[in-house]
FIKOL-492909 format. One record per residue (C-alpha): residue number from 1; residue in one letter; x, y, z. Coordinates in nm, 4 decimals. Layout:
- nr; rest; px; py; pz
- NUM; A; X; Y; Z
...
END
This chain:
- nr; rest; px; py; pz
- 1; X; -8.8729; 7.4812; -4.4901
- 2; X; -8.7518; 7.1295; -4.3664
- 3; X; -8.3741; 7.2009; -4.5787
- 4; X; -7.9955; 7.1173; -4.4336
- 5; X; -7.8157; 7.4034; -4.4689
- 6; X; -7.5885; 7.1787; -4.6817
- 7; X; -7.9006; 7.0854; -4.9235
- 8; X; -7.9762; 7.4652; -4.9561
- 9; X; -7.5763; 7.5181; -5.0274
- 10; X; -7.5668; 7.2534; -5.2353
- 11; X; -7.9029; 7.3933; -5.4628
- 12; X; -7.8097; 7.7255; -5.5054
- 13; X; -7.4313; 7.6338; -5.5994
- 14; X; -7.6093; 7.4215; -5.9008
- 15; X; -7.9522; 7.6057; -5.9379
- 16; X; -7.6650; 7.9478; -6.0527
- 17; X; -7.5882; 7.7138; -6.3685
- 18; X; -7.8076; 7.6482; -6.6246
- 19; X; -7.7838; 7.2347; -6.6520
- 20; X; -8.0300; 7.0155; -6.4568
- 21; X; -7.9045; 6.8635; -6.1669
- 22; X; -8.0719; 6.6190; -5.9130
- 23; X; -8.2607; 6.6035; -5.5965
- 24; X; -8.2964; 6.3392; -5.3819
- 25; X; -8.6832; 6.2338; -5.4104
- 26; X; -8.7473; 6.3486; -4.9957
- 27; X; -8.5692; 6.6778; -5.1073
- 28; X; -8.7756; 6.7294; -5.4444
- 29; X; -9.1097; 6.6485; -5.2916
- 30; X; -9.0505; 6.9123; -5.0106
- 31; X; -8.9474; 7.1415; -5.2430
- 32; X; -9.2481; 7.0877; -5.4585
- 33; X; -9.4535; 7.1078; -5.1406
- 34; X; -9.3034; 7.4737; -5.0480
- 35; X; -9.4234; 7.5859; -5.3851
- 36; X; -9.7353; 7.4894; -5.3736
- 37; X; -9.7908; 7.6708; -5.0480
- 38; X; -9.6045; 7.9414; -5.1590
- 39; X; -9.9123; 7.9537; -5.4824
- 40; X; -10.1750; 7.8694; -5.2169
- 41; X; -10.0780; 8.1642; -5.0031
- 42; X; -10.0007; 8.3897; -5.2882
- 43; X; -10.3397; 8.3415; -5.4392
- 44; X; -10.5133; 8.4138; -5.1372
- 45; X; -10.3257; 8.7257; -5.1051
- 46; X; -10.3912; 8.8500; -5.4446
- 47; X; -10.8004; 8.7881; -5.4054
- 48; X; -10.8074; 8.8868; -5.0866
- 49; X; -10.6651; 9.2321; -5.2273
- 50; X; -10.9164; 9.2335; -5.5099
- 51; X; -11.2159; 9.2075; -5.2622
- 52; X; -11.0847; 9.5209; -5.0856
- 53; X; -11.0093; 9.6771; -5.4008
- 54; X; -11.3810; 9.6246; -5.5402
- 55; X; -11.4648; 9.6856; -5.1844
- 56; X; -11.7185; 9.3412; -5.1950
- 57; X; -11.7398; 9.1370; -4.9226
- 58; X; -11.4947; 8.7947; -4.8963
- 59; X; -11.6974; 8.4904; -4.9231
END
């Protein structure tokens, strides 16, 4: 994931509260980045189940 362990401390101490708290912008953009693979991958998954389910071929 590209994260100190000290970043990753450091989020899940604050991310266990409910207030906002901040990210440096190199640390929130690879964040953002792991989610969006994270989606990416996820929605792949999830059609590539449906064309097995419905037994059609993957395109």
């Amino acid at each position: 994931m590209g994260f100190s362990k000290g970043t990753l401390h450091y989020m899940k101490q604050n991310a266990r509260g409910d207030k906002l708290f901040p990210l440096n912008a190199y640390v929130k953009k690879r964040l953002e980045n792991w989610i969006e693979l994270v989606d990416r991958i996820t929605k792949q998954l999830l059609h590539a189940r449906d064309q097995e389910t419905l037994n059609l071929p993957c395109v």
